[in-house]
N, C-alpha and C positions, 0 to 999 in steps of 0.2 A: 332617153328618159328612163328607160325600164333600168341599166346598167346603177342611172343615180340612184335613184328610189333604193335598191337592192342596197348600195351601199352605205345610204344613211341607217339604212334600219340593221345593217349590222353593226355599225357605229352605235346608234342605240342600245343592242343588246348587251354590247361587251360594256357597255358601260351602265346600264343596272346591272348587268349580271354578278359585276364584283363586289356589290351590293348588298346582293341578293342575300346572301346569311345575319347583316346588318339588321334587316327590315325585320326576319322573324323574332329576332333578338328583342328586339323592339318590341313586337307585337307583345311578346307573351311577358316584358316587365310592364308594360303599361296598364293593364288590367286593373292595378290601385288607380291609376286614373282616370280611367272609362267611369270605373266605380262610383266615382268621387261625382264626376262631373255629372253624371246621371243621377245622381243623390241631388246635387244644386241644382240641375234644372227641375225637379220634384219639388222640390222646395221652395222656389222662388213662382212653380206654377200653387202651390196652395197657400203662400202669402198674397201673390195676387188674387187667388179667388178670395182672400178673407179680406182684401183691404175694399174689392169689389164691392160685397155681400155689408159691408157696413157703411161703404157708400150708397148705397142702395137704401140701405135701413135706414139713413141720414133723412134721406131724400125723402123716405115715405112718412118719416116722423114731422118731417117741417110742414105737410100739406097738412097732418090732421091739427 
């Protein structure tokens, strides 16, 4: 058992590790889109509080 295990996990390695320079590549061009997306989730959380906040005001107009 010990001999398999040893050799998936180097099977493993060698194959992210060729990778490996890929990923950071990656990392540091995607910052416009971390950017981005973290901008539309801001966004789309204070449209939903504004669509909330006048559904609310709907609500409390039609009682009085």
């Amino acid at each position: 058992m010990q001999q398999f295990w040893t050799g998936r996990v180097a099977q493993a390695t060698a194959k992210y590790g060729e990778n490996a320079p890929m990923a950071a590549v990656c990392c540091n061009a995607c910052r416009t889109c971390v950017t981005t997306n973290i901008l539309g989730v801001a966004m789309a959380g204070i449209a939903g509080s504004g669509y909330a906040a006048v559904r609310l005001a709907r609500r409390l107009a039609r009682r009085s």
